[in-house]
C-alpha positions as CSV (number, residue, x, y, z in Angstrom):
1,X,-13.1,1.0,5.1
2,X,-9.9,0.7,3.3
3,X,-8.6,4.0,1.3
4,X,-8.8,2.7,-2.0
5,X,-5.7,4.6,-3.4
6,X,-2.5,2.4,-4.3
7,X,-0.8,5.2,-2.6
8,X,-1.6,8.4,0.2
9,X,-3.3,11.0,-1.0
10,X,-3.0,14.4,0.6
11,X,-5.7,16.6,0.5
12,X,-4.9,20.3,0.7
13,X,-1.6,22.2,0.4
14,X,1.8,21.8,2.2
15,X,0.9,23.6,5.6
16,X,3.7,26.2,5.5
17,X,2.0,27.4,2.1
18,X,-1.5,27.7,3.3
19,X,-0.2,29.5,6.4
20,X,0.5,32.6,3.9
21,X,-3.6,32.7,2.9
22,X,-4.3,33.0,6.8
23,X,-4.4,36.2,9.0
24,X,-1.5,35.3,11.1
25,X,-0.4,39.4,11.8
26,X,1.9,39.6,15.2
27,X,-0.9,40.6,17.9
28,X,-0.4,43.9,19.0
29,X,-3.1,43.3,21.8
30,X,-1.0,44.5,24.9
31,X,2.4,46.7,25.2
32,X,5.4,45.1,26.1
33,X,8.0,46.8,27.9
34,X,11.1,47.8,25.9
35,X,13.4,44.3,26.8
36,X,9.9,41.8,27.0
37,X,9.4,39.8,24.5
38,X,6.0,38.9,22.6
39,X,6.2,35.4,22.9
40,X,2.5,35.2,20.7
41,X,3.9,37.3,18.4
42,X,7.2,36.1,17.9
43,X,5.5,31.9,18.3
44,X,3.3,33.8,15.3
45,X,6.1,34.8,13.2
46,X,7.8,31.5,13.4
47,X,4.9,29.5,12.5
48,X,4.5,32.0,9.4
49,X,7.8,31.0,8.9
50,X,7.4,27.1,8.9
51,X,9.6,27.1,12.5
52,X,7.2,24.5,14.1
53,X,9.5,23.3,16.8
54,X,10.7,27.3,17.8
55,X,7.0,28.3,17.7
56,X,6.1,26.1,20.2
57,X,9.0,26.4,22.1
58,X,7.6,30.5,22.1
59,X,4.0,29.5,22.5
60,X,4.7,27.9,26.2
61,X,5.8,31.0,27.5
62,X,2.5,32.7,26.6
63,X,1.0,33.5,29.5
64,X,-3.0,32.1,28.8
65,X,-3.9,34.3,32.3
66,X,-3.2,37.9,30.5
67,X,-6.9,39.1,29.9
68,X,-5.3,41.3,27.2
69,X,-4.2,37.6,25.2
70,X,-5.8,37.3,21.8
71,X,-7.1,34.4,22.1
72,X,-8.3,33.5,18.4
73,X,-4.5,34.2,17.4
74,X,-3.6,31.9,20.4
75,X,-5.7,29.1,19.7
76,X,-4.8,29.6,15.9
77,X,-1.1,29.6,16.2
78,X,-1.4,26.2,18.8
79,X,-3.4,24.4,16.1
80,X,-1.2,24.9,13.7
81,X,1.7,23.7,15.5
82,X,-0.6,20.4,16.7
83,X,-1.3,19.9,13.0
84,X,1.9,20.2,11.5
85,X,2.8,18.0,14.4
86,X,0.4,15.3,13.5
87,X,-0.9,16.0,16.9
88,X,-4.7,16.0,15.0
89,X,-7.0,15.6,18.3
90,X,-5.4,18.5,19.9
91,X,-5.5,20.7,16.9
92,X,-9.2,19.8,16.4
93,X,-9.8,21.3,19.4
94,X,-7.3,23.8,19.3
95,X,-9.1,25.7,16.0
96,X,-12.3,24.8,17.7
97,X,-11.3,26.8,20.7
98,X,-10.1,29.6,18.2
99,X,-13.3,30.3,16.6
100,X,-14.9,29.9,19.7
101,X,-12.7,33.1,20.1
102,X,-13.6,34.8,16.9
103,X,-11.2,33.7,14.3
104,X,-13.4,33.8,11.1
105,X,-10.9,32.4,8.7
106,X,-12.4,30.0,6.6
107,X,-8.9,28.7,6.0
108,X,-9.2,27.3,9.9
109,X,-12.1,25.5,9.1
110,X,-10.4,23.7,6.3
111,X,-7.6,22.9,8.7
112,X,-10.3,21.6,11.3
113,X,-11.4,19.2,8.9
114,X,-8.1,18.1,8.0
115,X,-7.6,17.6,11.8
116,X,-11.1,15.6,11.7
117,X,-10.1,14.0,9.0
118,X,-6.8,12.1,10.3
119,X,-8.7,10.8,13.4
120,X,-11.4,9.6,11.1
121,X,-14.4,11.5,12.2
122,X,-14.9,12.0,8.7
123,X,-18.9,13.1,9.7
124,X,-17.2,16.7,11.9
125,X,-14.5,17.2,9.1
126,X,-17.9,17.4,6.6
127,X,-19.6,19.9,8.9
128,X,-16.3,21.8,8.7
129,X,-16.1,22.3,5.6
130,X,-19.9,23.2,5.2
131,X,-18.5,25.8,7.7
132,X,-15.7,26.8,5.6
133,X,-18.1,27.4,2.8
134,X,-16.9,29.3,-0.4
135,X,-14.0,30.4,1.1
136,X,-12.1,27.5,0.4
137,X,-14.2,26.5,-2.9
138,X,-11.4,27.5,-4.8
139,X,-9.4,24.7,-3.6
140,X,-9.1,21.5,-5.1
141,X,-7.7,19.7,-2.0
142,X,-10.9,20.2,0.1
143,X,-13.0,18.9,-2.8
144,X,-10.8,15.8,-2.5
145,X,-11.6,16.0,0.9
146,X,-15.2,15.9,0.6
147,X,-15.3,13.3,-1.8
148,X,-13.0,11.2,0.4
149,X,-15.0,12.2,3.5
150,X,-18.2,10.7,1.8
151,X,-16.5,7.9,0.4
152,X,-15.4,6.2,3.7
153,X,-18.9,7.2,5.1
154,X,-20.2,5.2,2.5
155,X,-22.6,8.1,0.9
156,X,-20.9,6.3,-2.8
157,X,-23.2,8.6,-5.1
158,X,-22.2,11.9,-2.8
159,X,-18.6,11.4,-3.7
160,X,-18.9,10.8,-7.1
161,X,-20.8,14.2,-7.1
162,X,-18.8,16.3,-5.5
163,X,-16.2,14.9,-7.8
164,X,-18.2,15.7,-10.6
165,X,-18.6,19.2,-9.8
166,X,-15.4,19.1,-9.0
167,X,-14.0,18.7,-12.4
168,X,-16.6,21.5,-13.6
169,X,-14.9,24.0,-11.2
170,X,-11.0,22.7,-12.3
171,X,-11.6,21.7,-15.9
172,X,-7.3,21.2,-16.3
173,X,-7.3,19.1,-13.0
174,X,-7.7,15.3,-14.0
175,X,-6.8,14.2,-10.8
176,X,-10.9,13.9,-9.7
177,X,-11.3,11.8,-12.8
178,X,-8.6,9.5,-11.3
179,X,-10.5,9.0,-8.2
180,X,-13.4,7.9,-9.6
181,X,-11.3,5.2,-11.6
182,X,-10.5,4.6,-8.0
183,X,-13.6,4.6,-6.2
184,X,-15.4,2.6,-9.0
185,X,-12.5,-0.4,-8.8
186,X,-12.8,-0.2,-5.0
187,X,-16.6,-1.0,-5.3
188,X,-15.6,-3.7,-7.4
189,X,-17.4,-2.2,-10.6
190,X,-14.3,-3.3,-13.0
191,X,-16.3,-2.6,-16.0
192,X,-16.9,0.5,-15.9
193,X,-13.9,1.5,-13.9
194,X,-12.2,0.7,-17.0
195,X,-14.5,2.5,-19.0
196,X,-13.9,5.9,-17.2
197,X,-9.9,4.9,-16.8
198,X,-9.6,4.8,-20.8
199,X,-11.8,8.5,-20.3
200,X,-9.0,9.7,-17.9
201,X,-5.8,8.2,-20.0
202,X,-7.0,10.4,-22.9
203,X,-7.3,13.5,-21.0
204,X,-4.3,13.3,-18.9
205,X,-0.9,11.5,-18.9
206,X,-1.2,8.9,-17.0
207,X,1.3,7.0,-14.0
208,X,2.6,3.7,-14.4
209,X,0.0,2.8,-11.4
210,X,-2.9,4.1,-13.2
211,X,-2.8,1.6,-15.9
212,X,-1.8,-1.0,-13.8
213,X,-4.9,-0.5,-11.9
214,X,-6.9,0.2,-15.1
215,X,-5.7,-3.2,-16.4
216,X,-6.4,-4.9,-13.6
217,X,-10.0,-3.8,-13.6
218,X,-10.3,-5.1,-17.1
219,X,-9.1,-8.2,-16.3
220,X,-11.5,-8.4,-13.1
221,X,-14.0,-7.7,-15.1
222,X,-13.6,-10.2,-17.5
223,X,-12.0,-8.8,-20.6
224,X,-8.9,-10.8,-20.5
225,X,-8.0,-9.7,-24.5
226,X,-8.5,-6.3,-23.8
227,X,-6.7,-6.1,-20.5
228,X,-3.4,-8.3,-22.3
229,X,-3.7,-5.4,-25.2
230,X,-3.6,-2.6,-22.7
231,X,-0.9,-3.5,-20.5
232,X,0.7,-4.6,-23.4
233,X,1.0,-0.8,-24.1
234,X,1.9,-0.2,-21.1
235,X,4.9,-1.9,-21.1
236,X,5.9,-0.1,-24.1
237,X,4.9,3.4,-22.8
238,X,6.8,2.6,-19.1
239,X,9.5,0.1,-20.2
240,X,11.2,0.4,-16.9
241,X,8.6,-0.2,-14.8
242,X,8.4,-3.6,-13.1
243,X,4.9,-3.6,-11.9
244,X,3.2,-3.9,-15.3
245,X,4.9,-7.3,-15.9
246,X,3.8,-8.4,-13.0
247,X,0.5,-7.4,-14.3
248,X,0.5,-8.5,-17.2
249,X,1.7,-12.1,-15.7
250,X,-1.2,-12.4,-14.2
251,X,-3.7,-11.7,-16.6
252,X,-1.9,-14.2,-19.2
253,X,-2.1,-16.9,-16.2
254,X,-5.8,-16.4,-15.4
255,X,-5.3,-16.7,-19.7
256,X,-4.5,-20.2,-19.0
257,X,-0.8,-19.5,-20.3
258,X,1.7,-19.6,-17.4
259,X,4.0,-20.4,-20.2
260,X,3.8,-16.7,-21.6
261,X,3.3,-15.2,-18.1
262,X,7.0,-16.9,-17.1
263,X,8.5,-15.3,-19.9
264,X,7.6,-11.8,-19.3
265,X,8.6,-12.2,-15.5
266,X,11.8,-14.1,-16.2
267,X,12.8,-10.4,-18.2
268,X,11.3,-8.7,-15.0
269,X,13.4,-10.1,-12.9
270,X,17.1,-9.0,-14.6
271,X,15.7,-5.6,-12.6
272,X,13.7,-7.3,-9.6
273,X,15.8,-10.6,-9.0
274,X,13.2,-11.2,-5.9
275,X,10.9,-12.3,-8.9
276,X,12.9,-15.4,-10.3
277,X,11.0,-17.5,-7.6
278,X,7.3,-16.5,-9.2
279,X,9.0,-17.1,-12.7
280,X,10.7,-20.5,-11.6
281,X,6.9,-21.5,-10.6
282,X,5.4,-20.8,-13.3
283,X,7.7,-22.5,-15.6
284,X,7.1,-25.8,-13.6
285,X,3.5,-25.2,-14.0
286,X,3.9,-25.0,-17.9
287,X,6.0,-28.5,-17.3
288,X,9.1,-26.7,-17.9
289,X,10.8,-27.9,-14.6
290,X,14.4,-28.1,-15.8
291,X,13.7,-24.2,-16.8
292,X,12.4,-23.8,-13.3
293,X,15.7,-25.3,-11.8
294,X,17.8,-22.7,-13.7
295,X,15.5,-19.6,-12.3
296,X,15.5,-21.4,-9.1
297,X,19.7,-20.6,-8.8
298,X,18.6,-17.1,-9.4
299,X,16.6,-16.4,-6.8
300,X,18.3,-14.4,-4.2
301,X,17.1,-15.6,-0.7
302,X,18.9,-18.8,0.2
303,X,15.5,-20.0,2.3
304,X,13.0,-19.7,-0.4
305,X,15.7,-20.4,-2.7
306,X,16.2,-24.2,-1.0
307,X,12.5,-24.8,-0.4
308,X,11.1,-24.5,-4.0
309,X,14.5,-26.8,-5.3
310,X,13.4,-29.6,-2.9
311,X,9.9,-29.1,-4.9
312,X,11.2,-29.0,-8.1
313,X,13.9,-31.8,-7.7
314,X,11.3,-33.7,-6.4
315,X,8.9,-33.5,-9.2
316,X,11.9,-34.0,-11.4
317,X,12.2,-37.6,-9.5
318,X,15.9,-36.5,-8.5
319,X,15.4,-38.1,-4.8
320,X,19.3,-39.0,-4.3
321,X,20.2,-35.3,-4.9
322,X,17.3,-33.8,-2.7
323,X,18.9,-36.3,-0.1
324,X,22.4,-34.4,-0.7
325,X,19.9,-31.2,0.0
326,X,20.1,-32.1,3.8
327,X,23.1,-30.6,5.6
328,X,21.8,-27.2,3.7
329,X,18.5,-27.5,4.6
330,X,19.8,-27.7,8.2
331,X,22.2,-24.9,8.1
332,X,19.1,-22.8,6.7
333,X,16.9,-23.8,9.6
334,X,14.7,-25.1,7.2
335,X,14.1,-28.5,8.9
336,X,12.0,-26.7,11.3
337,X,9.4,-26.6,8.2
338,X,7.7,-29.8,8.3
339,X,6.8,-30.1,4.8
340,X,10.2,-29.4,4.1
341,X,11.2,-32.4,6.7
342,X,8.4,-34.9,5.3
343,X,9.5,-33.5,1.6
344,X,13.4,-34.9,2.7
345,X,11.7,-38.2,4.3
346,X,10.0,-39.0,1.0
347,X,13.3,-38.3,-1.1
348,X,15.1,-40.6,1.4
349,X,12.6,-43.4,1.1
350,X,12.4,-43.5,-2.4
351,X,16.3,-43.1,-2.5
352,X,16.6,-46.3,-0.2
353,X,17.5,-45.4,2.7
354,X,14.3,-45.6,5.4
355,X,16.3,-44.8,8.6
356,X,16.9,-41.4,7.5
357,X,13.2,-41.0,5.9
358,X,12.3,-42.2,9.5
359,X,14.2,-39.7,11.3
360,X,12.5,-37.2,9.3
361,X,9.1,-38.6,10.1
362,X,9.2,-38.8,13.6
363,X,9.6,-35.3,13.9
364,X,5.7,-35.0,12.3
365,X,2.9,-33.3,14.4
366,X,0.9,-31.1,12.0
367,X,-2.4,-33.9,11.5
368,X,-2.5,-34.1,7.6
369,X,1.4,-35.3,7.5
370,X,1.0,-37.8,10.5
371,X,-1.2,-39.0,8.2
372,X,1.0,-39.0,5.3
373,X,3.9,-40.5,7.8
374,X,2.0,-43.6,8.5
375,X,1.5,-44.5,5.2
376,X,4.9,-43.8,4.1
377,X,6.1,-46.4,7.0
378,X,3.4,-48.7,5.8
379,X,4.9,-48.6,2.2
380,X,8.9,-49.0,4.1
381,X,7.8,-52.1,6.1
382,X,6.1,-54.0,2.6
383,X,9.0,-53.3,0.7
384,X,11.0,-55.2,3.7
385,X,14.1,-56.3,2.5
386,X,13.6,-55.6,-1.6
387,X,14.3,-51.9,-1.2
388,X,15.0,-51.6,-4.9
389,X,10.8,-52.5,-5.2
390,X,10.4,-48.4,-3.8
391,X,12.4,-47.2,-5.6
């Protein structure tokens, strides 16, 4: 199962600050002579400190045979470093072996699940965090865990509860409210996704994403009106951002206007100029296709660019100048695109001249324009001589 977020979450706190809430003291199991060096306690202190790289460079000179090793620190510390090093099965095991040992911490249990978590055996990252227990209740980010954890085991009604109770225990944190927007538009319940997301835009200032997301939902669900008046806000509230026009495009398309959707992408695309493409479309498909030409010279990639100005000049009946198109289309090995090629055959036939359009068509494979081919050449051969009669 997908994460249903438009972006990664993260569920607890940075590493280096949750290292300060856990018992990492120096060991002070065995006595060193006066030039040894601890290298537990100094691969301790660097962790503390957020040295990952230096820690570990320290922990490999532990020696794991000293009977008078503290373990639980030991294990601890090498988890920590697996962690922050993304090295999550290792660490898994790593704070397994440490409470194996006797580390209590509840903090390592949270870190277990995290661990659990990022190799997706999202079933042992719950039963750490039962484990962890009220020790870590007071933290939002294993909450979001949870929730998350239940989620992409599919227990749907256990995440929206632990999100409820959630909120209860962090009344000034709408951030759970969010996810449920979430969740409920990943379960495809648009209606009432939108519901809650109008809930959560009251409470809390929302991101441009949010009410994308929100209006999409009302769109999905069917309110078309109410989804045009609410990103219509959003524009206003989050002028720069280009996302909600592209939002908003598509909800006045599926409107039946591509007319009013081209307009609000055409101003989208003075900031995004990859968006003079969609805009050129959509003015053809409002039967605007001299508009669509002049977007079409905006768009910046020379490849899509040529393409969609074969379409457009054809539909425009302008055969002699997508013949002119030819030497480009080459240069932008575009000719290996056989619509593009049968696209330049048809322009050539209706612009007289069939050897060319033949060249073009004898470089056909794909089925459906071998097809097309044949009965292009049947059309050549009747107009025999009279050319001007296909014209």
């Amino acid at each position: 199962m997908q994460s249903p977020f438009p972006v990664p979450i993260r569920f607890v706190l940075p590493l280096v600050l949750l290292v300060a809430g856990l018992v990492l003291t120096p060991p002070l199991a065995a006595k060193k002579g006066e030039d040894e060096v601890d290298y537990l306690a100094l691969a301790t202190l660097l962790t503390r400190d957020g040295e990952y790289a230096r820690a570990e460079e320290a922990l490999a000179q532990v020696d794991v045979a000293d009977e008078a090793l503290d373990r639980g620190q030991y294990h601890t510390v090498r988890g920590l470093i697996a962690l922050e090093r993304s090295r999550h099965s290792e660490a898994a095991d790593a704070f397994a072996e440490a409470i194996a040992a006797g580390q209590n911490d509840p903090l390592i249990h949270l870190y277990r699940a995290q661990a659990y978590f990022a190799i997706e055996r999202y079933g042992d990252a719950l039963a750490a965090l039962d484990a962890a227990g009220e020790g870590v209740a007071a933290l939002s980010g294993a909450w979001l865990m949870r929730g998350h954890a239940y989620w992409m085991l599919g227990r749907r009604q256990e995440t929206f509860d632990t999100l409820s109770r959630a909120s209860e225990r962090f009344p000034g944190n709408h951030g759970f409210l969010r996810r449920q927007v979430f969740y409920l538009i990943d379960a495809g319940l648009n209606r009432e996704a939108a519901e809650l997301g109008r809930t959560y835009l009251r409470r809390a200032e929302g991101k441009a994403e949010d009410y994308v997301a929100i209006g999409t939902a009302l769109r999905r669900s069917g309110d078309t009106q109410a989804a045009l008046v609410f990103l219509e806000e959003a524009g206003m509230r989050f002028p720069e951002d280009v996302s909600i026009p592209k939002a908003l495009a598509q909800t006045w398309l599926e409107a039946d206007a591509p007319m009013a959707a081209a307009e609000i992408l055409a101003r989208a695309a003075v900031a995004e100029p990859a968006l003079y493409a969609e805009t050129a479309e959509l003015l053809r498909r409002a039967g605007q296709p001299t508009r669509a030409l002049r977007a079409n010279a905006l768009v910046p990639e020379p490849e899509r660019r040529l393409k969609q100005r074969v379409g457009l000049l054809l539909e425009l009946r302008r055969y002699d100048q997508v013949a002119a198109m030819e030497e480009a289309l080459y240069r932008a090995g575009l000719l290996a695109d056989e619509d593009v090629r049968y696209a330049l055959a048809y322009a050539h036939y209706r612009d007289g001249d069939h050897q060319a359009a033949e060249r073009h068509l004898q470089a056909l494979t794909r089925p459906e324009l071998f097809r097309k081919a044949t009965e292009l050449r049947r059309l050549m051969s009747e107009c025999g001589d009279a050319r001007w009669t296909c014209s």
